[in-house]
GUTI-226834 format. One line per 10 residues: number of its first residue (from 1); their letters; for each residue x, y, z of N, C-alpha, C. Coordinates in Angstrom, 3 decimals. Layout:
% GUTI-226834
NUM) a) X,Y,Z,X,Y,Z,X,Y,Z | ...
This chain:
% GUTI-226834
1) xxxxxxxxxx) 7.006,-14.235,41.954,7.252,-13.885,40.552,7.831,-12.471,40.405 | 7.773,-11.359,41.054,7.788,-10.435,41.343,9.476,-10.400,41.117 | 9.881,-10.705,42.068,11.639,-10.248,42.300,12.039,-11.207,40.830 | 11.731,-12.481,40.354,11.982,-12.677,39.322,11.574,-11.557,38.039 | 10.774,-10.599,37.913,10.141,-10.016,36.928,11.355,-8.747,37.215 | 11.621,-7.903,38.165,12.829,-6.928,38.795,14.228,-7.770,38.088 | 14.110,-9.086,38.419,15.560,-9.316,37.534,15.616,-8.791,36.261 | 14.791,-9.025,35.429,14.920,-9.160,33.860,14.818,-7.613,33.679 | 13.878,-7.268,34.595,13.908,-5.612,34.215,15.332,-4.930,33.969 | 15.578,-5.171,35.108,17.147,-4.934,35.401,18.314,-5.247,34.816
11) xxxxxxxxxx) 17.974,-6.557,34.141,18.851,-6.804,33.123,18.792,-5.659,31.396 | 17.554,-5.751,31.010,17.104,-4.957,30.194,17.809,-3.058,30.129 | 17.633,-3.007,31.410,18.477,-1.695,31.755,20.056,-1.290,31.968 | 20.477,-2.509,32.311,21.958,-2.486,32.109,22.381,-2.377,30.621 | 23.479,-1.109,30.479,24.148,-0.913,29.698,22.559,-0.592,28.051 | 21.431,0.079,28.401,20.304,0.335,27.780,20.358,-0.486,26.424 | 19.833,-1.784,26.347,19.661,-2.885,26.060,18.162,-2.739,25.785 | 17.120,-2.440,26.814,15.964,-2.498,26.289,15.425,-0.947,25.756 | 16.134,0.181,26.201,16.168,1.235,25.123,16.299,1.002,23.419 | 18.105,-0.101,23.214,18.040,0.254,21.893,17.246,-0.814,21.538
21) xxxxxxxxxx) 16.894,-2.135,22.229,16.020,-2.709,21.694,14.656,-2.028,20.938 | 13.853,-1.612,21.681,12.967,-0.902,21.670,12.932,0.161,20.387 | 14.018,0.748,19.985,14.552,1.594,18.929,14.867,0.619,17.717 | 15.583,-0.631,17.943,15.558,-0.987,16.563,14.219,-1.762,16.430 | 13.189,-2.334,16.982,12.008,-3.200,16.647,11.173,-1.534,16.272 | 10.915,-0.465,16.425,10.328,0.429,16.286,10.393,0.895,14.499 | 12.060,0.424,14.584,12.372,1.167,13.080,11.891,0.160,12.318 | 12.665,-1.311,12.781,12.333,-2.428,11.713,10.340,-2.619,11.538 | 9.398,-2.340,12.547,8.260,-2.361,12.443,7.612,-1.078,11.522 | 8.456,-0.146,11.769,7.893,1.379,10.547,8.097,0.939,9.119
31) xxxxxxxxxx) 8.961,0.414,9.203,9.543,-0.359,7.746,8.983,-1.087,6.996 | 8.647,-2.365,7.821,7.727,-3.151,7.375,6.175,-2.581,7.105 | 5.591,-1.880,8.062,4.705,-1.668,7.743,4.313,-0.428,6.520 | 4.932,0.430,6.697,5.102,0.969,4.951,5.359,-0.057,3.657 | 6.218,-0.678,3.852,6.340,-1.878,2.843,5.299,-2.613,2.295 | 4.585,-3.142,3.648,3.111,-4.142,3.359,2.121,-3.043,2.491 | 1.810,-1.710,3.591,0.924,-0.707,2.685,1.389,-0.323,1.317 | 3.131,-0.220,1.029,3.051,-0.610,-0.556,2.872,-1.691,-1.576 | 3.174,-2.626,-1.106,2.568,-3.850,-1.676,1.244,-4.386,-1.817 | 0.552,-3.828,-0.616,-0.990,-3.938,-0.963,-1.493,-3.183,-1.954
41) xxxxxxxxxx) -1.114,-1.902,-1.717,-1.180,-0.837,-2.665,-0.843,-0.863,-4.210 | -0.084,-1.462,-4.223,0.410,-1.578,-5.621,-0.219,-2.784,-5.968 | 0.013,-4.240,-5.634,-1.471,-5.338,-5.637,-2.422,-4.600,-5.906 | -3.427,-4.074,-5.208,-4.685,-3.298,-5.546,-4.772,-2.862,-6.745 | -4.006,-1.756,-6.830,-4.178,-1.134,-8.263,-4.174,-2.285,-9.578 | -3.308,-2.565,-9.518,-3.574,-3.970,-10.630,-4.176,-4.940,-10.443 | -4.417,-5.139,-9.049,-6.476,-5.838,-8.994,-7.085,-5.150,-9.983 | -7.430,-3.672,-9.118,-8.157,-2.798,-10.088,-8.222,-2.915,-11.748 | -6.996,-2.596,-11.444,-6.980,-2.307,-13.369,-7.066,-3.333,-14.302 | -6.715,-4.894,-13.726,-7.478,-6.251,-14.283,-8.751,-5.755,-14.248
51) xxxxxxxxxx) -8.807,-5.537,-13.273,-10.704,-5.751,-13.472,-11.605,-5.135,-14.159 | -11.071,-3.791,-14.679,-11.712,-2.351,-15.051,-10.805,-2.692,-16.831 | -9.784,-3.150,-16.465,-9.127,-2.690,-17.625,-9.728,-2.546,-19.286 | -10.943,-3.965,-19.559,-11.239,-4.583,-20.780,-12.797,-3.659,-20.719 | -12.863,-2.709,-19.929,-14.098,-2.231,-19.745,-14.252,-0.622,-19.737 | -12.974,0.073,-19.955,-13.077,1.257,-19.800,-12.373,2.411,-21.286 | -12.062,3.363,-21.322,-11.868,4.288,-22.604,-11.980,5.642,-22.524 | -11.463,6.611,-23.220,-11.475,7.757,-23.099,-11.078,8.124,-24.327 | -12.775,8.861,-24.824,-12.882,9.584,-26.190,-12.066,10.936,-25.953 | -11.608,11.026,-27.053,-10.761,12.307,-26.772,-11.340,13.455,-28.162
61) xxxxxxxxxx) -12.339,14.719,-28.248,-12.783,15.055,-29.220,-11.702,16.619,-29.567 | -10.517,16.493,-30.282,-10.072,17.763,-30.513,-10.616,19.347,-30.699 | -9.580,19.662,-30.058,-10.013,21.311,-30.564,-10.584,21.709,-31.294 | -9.907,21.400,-32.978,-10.496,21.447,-34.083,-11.821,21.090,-34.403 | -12.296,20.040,-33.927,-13.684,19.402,-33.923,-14.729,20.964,-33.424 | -14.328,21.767,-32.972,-15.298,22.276,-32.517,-15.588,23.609,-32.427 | -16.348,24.423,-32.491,-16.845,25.642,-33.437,-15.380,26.992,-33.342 | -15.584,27.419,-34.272,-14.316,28.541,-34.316,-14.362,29.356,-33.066 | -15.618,29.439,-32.237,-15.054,30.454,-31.180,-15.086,29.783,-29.806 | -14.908,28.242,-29.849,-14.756,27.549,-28.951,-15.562,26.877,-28.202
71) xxxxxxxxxx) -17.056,27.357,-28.932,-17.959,26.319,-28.430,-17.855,24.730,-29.021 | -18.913,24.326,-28.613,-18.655,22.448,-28.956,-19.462,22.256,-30.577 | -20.055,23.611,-30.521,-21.492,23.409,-31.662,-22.282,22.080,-31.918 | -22.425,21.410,-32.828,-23.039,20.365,-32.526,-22.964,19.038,-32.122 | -21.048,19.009,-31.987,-20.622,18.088,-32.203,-20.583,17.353,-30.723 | -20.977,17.879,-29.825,-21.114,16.921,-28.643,-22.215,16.643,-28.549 | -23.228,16.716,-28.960,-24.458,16.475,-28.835,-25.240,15.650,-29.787 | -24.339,15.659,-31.390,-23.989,14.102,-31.820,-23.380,12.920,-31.439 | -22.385,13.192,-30.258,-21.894,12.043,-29.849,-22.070,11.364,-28.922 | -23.017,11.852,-27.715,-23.532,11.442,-27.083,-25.083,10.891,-27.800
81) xxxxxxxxxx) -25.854,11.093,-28.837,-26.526,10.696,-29.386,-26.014,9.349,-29.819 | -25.064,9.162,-30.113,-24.439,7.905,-31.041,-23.891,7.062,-29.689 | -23.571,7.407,-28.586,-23.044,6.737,-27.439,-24.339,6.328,-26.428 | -25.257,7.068,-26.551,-26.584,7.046,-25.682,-27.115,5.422,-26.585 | -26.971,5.467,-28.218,-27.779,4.609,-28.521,-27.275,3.026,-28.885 | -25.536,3.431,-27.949,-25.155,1.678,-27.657,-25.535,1.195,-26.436 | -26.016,-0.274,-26.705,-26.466,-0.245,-25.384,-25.426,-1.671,-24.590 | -24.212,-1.347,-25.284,-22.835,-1.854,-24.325,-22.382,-0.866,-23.390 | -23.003,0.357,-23.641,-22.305,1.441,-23.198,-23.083,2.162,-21.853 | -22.601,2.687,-20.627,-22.950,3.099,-20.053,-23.151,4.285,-20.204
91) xxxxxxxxxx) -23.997,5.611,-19.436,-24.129,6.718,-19.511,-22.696,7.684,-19.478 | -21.931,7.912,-20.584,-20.958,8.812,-21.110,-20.627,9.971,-19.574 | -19.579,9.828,-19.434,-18.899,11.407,-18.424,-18.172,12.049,-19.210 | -18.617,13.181,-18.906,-17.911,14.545,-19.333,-16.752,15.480,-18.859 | -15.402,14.904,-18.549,-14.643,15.296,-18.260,-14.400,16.989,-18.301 | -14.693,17.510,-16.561,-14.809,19.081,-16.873,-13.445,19.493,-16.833 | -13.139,20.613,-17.584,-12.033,21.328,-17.585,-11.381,21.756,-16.981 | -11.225,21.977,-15.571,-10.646,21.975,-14.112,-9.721,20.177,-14.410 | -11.021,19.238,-14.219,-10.319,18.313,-13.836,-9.132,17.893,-15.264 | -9.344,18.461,-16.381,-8.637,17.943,-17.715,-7.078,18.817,-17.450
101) xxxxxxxxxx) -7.388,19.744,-16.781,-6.157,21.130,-16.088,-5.032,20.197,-15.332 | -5.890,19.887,-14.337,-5.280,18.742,-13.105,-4.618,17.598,-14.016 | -5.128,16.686,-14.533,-4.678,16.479,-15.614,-3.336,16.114,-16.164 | -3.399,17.600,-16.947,-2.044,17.480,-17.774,-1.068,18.529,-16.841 | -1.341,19.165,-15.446,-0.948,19.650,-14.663,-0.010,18.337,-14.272 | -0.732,17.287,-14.032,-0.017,16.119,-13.205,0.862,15.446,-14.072 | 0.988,15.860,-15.397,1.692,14.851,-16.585,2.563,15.715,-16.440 | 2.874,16.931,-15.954,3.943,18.336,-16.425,3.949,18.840,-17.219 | 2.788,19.620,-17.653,2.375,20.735,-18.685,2.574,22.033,-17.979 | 2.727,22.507,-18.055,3.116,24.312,-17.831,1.935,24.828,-17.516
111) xxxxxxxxxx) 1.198,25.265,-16.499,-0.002,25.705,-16.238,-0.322,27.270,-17.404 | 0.444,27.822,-17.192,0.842,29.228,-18.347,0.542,28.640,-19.852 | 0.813,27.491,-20.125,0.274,27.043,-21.385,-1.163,26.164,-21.450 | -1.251,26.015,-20.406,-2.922,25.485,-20.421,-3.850,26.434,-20.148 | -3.288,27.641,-19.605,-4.196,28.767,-19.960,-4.221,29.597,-21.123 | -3.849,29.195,-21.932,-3.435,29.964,-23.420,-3.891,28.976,-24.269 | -3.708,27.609,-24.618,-3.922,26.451,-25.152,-5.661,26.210,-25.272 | -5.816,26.108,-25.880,-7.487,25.084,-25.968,-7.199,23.601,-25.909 | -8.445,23.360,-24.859,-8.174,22.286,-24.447,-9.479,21.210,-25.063 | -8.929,20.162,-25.547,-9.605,18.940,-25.949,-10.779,18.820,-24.723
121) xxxxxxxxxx) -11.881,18.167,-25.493,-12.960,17.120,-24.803,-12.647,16.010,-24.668 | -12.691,15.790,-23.123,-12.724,14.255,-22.703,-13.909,13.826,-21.998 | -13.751,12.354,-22.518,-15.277,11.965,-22.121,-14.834,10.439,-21.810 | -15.403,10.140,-20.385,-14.825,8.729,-20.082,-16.079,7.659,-20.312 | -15.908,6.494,-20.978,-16.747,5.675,-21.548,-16.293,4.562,-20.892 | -17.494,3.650,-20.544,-17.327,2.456,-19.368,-18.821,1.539,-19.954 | -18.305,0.338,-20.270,-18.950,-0.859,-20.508,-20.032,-0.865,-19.300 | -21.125,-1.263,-19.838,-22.132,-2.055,-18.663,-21.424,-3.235,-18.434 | -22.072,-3.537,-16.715,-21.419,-4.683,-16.449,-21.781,-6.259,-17.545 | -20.938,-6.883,-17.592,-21.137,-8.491,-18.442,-20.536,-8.393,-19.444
131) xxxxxxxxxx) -20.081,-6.690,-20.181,-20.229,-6.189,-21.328,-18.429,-6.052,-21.504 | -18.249,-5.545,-22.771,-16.703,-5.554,-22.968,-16.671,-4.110,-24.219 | -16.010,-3.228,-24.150,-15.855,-2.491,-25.457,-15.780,-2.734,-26.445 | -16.072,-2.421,-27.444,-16.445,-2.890,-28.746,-15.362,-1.657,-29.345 | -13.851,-1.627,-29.326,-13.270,-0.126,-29.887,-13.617,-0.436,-31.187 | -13.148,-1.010,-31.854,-13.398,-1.041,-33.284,-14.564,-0.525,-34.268 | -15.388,-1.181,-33.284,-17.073,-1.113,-33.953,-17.309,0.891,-33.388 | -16.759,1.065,-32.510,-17.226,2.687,-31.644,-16.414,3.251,-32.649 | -14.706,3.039,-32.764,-14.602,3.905,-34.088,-15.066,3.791,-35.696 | -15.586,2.990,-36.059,-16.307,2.911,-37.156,-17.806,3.839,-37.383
141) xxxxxxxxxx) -18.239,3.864,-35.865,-19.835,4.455,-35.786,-19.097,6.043,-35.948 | -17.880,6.167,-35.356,-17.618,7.962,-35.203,-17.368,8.004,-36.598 | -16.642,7.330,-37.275,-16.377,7.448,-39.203,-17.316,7.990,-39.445 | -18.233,6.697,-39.510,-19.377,6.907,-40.426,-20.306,8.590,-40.051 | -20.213,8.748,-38.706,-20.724,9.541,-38.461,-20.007,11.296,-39.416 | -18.684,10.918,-39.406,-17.997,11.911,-39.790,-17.830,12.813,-38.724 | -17.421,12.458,-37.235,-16.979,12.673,-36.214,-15.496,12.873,-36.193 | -14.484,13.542,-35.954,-13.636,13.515,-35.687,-12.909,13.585,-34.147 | -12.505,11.711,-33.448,-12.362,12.086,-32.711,-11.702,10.657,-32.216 | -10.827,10.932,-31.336,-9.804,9.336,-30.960,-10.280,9.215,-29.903
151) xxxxxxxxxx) -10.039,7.784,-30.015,-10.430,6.308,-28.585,-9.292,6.032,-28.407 | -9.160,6.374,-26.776,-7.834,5.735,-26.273,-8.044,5.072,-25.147 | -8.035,3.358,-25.332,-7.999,2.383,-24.806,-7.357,2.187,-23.589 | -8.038,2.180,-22.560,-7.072,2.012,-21.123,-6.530,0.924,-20.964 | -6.901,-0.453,-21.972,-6.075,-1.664,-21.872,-4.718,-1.251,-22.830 | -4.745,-0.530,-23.474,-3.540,-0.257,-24.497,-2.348,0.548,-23.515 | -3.019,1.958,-22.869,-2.640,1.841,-21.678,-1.539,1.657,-20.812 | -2.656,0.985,-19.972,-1.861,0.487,-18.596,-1.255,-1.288,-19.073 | -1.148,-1.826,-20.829,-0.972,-2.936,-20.561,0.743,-3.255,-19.667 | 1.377,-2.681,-20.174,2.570,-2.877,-19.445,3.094,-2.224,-18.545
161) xxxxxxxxxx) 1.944,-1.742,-17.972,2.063,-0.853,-16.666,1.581,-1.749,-15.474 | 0.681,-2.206,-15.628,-0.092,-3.099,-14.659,0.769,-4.559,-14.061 | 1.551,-5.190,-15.223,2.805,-6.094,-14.754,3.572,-5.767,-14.061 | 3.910,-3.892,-13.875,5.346,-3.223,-12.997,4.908,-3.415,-11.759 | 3.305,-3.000,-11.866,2.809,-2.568,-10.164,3.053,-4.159,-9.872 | 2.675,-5.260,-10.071,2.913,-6.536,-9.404,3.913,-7.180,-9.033 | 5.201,-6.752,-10.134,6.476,-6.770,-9.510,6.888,-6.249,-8.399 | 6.369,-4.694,-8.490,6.510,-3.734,-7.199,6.040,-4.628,-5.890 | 4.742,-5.213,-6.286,3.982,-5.342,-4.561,4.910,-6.622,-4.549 | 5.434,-7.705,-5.359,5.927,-8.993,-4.533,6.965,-8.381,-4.064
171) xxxxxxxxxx) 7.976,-7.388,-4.440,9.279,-7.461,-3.965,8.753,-6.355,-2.619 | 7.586,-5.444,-3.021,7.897,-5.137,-1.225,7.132,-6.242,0.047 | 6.268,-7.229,-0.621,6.292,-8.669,0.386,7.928,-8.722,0.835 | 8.238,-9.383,-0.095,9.781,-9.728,-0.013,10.491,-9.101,1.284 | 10.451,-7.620,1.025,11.285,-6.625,1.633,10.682,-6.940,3.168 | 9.005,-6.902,3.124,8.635,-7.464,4.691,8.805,-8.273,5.683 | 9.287,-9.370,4.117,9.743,-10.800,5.116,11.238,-11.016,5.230 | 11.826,-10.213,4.601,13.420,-9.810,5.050,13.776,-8.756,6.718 | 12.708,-7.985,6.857,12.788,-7.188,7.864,11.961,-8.022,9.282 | 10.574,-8.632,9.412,10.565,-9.508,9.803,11.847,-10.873,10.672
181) xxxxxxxxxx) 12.327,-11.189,9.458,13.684,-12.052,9.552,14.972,-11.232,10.588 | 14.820,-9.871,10.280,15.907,-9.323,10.655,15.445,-8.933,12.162 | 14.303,-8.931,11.950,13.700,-8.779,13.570,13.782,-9.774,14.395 | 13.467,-10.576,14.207,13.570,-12.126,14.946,15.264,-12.223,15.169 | 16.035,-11.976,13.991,17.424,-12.379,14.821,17.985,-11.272,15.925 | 16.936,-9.992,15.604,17.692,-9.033,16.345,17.546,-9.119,17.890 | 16.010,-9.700,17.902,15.541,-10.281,19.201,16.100,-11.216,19.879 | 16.597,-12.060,19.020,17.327,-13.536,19.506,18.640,-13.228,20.110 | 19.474,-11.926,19.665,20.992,-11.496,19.728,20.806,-10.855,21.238 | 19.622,-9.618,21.313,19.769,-9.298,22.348,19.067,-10.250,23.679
191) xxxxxxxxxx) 18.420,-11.094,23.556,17.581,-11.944,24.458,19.083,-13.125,25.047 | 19.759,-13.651,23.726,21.333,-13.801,24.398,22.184,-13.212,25.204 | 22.148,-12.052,24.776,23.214,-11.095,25.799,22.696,-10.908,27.194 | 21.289,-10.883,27.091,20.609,-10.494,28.625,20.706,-11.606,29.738 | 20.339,-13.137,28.887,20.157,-14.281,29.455,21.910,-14.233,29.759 | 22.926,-14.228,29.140,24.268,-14.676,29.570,24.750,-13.692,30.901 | 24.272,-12.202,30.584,24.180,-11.374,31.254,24.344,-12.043,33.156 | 23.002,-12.436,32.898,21.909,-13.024,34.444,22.494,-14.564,34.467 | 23.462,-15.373,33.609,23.294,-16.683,33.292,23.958,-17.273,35.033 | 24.520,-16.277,35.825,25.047,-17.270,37.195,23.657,-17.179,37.942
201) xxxxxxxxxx) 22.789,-15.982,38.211,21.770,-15.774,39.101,20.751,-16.425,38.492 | 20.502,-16.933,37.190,19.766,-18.044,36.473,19.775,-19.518,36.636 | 20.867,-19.923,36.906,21.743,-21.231,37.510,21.040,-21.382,39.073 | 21.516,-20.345,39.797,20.877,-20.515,40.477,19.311,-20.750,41.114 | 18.947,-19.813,40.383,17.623,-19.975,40.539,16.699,-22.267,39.935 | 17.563,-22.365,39.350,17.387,-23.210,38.654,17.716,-24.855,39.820 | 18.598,-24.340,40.395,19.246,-24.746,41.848,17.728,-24.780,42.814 | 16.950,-23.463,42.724,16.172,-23.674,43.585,14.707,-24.232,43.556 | 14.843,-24.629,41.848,13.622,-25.231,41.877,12.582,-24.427,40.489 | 12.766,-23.046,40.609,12.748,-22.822,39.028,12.602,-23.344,38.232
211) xxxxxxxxxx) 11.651,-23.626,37.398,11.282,-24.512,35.887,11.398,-22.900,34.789 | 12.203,-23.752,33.856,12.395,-23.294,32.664,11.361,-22.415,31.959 | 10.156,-23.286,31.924,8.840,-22.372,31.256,8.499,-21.071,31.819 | 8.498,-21.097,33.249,8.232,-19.766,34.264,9.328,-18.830,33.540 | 10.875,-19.089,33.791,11.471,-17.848,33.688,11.005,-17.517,31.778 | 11.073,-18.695,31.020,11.041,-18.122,29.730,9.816,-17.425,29.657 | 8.785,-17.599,30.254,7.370,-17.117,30.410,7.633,-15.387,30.267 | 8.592,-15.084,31.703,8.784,-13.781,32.337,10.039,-12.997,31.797 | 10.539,-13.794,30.853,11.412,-13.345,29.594,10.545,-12.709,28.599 | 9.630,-13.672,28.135,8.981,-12.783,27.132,8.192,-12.115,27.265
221) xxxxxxxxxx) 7.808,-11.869,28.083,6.843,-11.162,28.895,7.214,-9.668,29.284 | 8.488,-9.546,29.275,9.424,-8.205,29.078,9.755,-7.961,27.615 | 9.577,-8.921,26.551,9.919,-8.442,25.498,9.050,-8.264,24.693 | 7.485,-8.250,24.832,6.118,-8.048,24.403,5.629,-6.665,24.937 | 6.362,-6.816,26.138,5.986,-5.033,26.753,6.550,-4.515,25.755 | 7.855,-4.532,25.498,8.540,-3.217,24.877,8.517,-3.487,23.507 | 7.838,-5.014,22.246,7.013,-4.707,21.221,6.202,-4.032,21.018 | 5.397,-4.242,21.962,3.767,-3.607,22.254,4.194,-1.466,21.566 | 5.243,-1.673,22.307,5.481,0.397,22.701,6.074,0.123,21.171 | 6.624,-0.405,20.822,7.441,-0.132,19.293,6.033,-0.729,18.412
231) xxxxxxxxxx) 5.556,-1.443,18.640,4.384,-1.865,17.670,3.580,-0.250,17.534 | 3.281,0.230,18.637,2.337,1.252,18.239,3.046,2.650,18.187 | 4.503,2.551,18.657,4.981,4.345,17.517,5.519,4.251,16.395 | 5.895,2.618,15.886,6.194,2.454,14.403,4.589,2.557,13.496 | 3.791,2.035,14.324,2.764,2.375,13.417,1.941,3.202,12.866 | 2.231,4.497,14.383,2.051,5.745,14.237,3.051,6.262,12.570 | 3.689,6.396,13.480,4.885,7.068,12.129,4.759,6.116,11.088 | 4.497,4.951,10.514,4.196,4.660,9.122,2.961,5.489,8.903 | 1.683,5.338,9.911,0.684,6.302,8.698,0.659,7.210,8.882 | 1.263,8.084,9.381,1.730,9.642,9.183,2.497,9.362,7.726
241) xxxxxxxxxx) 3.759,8.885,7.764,4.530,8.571,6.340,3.582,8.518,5.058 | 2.289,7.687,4.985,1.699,7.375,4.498,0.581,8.376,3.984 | 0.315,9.030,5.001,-0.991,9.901,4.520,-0.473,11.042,3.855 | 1.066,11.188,4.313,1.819,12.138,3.446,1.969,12.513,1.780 | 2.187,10.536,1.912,1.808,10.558,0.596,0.579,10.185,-0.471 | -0.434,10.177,0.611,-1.679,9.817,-0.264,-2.115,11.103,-1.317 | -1.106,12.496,-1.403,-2.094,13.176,-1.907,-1.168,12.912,-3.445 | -0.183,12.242,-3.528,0.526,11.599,-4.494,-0.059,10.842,-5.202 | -0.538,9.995,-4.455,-1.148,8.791,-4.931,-2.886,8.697,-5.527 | -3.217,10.077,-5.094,-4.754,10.289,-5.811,-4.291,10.912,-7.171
251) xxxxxxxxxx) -2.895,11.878,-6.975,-2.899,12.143,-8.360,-2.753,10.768,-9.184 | -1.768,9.862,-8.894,-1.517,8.957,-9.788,-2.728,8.582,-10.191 | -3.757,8.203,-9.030,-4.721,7.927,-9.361,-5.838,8.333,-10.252 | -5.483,9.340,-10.368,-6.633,10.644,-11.450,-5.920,10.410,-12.560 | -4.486,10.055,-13.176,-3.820,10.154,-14.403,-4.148,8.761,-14.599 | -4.148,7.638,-13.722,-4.581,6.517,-14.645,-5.935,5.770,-14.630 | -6.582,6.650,-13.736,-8.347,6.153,-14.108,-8.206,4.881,-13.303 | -7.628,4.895,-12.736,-7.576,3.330,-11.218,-8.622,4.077,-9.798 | -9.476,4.008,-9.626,-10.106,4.215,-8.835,-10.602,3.085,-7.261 | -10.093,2.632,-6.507,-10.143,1.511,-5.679,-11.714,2.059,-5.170
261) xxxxxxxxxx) -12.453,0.890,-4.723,-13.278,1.785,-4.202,-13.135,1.736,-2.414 | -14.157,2.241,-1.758,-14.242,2.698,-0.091,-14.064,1.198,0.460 | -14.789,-0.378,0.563,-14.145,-1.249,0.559,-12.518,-1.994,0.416 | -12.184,-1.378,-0.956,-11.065,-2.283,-0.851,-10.311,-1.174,-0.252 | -10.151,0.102,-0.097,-9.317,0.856,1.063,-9.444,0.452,2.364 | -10.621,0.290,2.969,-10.743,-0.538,4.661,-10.055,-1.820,4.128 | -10.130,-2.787,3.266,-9.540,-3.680,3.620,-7.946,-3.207,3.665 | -7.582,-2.726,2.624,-6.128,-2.299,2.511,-5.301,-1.720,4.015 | -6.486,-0.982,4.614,-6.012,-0.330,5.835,-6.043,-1.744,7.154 | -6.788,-2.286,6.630,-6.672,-3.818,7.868,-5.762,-4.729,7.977
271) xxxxxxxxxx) -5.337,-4.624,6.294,-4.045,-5.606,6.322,-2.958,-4.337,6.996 | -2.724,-3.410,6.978,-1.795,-2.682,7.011,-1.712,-2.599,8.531 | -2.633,-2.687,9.182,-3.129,-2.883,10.625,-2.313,-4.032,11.294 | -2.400,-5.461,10.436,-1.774,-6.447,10.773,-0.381,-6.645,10.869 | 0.102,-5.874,10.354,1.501,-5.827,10.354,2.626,-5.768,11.493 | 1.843,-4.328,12.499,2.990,-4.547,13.888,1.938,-5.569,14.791 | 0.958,-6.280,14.574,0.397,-7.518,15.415,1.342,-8.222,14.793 | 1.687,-8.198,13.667,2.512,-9.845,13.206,4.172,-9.675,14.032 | 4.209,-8.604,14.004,5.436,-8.075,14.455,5.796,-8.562,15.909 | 4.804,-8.023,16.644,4.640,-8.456,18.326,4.682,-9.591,18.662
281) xxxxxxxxxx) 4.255,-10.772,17.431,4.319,-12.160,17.705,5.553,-12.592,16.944 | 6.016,-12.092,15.926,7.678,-12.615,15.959,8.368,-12.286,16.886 | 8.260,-11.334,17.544,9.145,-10.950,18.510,8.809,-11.706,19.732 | 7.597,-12.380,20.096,7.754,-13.070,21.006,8.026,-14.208,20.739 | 7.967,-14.923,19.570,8.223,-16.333,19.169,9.623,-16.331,19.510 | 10.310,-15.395,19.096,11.689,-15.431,18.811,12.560,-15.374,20.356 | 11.535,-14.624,21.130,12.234,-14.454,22.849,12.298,-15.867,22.808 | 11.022,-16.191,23.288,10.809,-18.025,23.821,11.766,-18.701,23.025 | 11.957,-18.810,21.763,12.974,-19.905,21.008,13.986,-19.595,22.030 | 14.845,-18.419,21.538,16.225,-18.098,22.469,16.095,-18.904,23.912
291) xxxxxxxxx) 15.242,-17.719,24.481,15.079,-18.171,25.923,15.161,-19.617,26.282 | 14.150,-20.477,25.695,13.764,-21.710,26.229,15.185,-22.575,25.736 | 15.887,-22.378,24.074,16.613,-22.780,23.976,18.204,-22.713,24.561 | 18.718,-21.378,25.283,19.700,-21.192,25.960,19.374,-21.982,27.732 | 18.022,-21.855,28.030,17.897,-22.225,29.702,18.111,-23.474,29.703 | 17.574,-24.640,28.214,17.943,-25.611,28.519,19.196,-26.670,28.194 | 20.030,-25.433,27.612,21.712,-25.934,27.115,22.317,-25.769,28.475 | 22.048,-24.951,29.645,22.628,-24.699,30.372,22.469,-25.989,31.669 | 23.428,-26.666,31.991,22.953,-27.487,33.086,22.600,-27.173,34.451
């Protein structure tokens, strides 16, 4: 098997064939796998935000609401009185002023004017579980109360925001199974050139008794090695790419109250995992097709 395994090597090295191989399954696998991690990613979030969406809110209590020299005076301590005593309602957060900075920092407010500016109370309000917001009935209790202060609905929201992210994640599926596709033929083009390459010292061998399955065996068997090396520096360099931009993506995450939790990130990171494995096995499906299908056109 040996001097058969030196052939193919050798073929691979003529005219660096399994160099650029190796270079384009590397790129097409970085590709894909950023792609899948955006599509999961973007899926997720509008998991998320289905799920959270009919359940979440953010009281917003103005400036004005609150004492001339900038304390809250009594007025937060009526409203958590009036929020403590629904019992749709979970225990009220108090959005601190750092994070309200970050904020409208991340919307593009002028930091120079948020230090000069008085800044609103925010307070994030979240349904017990089973439970659903009641906005209507919550702004009627602040009326009556003679509260001055707006409910802004995270289903109002993200409603036509949450349809984009799902568009986003099918078309980067899409984009995966286009690159995928482009991998398999790229494999098939060069696994031709190598086999036509060797196709008289193949003949022969075939002369001597050689079965088809062996050499296609020791065909792909050279082209799983050099997946294997592109499977794991494309995957390197996607989550480098990736973690680059996670500190992007917490902001997004802080501006729209989408919070995934520690679960669905391991899963997110497992599918993202799967990607140059799926890779390594198109690329060998695709040797063997070629292979098995050129050894046995040949008489």
């Amino acid at each position: 098997m040996r001097p058969l395994t030196l052939l193919f090597e050798g073929s691979f090295r003529e005219r660096r064939v399994g160099a650029n191989l190796v270079l384009l399954m590397t790129l097409l696998i970085y590709l894909a796998t950023v792609m899948a991690s955006l599509a999961v990613g973007f899926g997720g979030i509008a998991w998320v935000g289905e799920r959270t969406i009919q359940s979440r809110a953010t009281l917003v209590i103005p400036p004005a609401s609150l004492g001339s020299d900038g304390s809250t005076s009594d007025t937060l301590p009526r409203v958590f009185a009036l929020l403590k005593a629904d019992p749709s309602l979970a225990p009220p957060r108090v959005v601190t002023t750092d994070e309200s900075r970050r904020l409208l920092q991340a919307w593009g407010v002028d930091s120079a004017t948020l230090a000069d500016a008085p800044l609103p109370i925010l307070m994030d309000l979240e349904a017990v579980p089973g439970a659903r917001l009641d906005l209507p009935r919550l702004k009627q209790t602040l009326v009556a109360a003679k509260i001055t202060a707006r409910l802004d609905s995270l289903a109002d929201t993200l409603a036509t925001f949450l349809p984009l992210l799902r568009g986003l994640s099918i078309a980067a599926l899409g984009v995966v199974g286009l690159v995928l596709i482009v991998l398999a033929l790229g494999i098939a083009f060069a696994c031709r050139s190598v086999l036509t390459t060797q196709r008289d010292t193949l003949e022969m061998l075939h002369l001597m008794g050689a079965d088809d399955k062996t050499l296609t065996r020791l065909f792909r068997a050279e082209i799983r090695k050099r997946a294997f090396v592109a499977a794991g520096v494309g995957f390197v360099l996607a989550a480098a790419t990736l973690a680059m931009g996670a500190m992007g993506a917490r902001t997004f995450l802080d501006i729209s109250f989408l919070h995934p939790t520690q679960d669905e990130i391991l899963v997110a990171a497992g599918l993202m995992a799967l990607v140059p494995v799926l890779a390594v096995f198109v690329a060998c499906a695709a040797a063997r097709r070629m292979a098995m299908g050129q050894l046995r056109a040949w008489p």
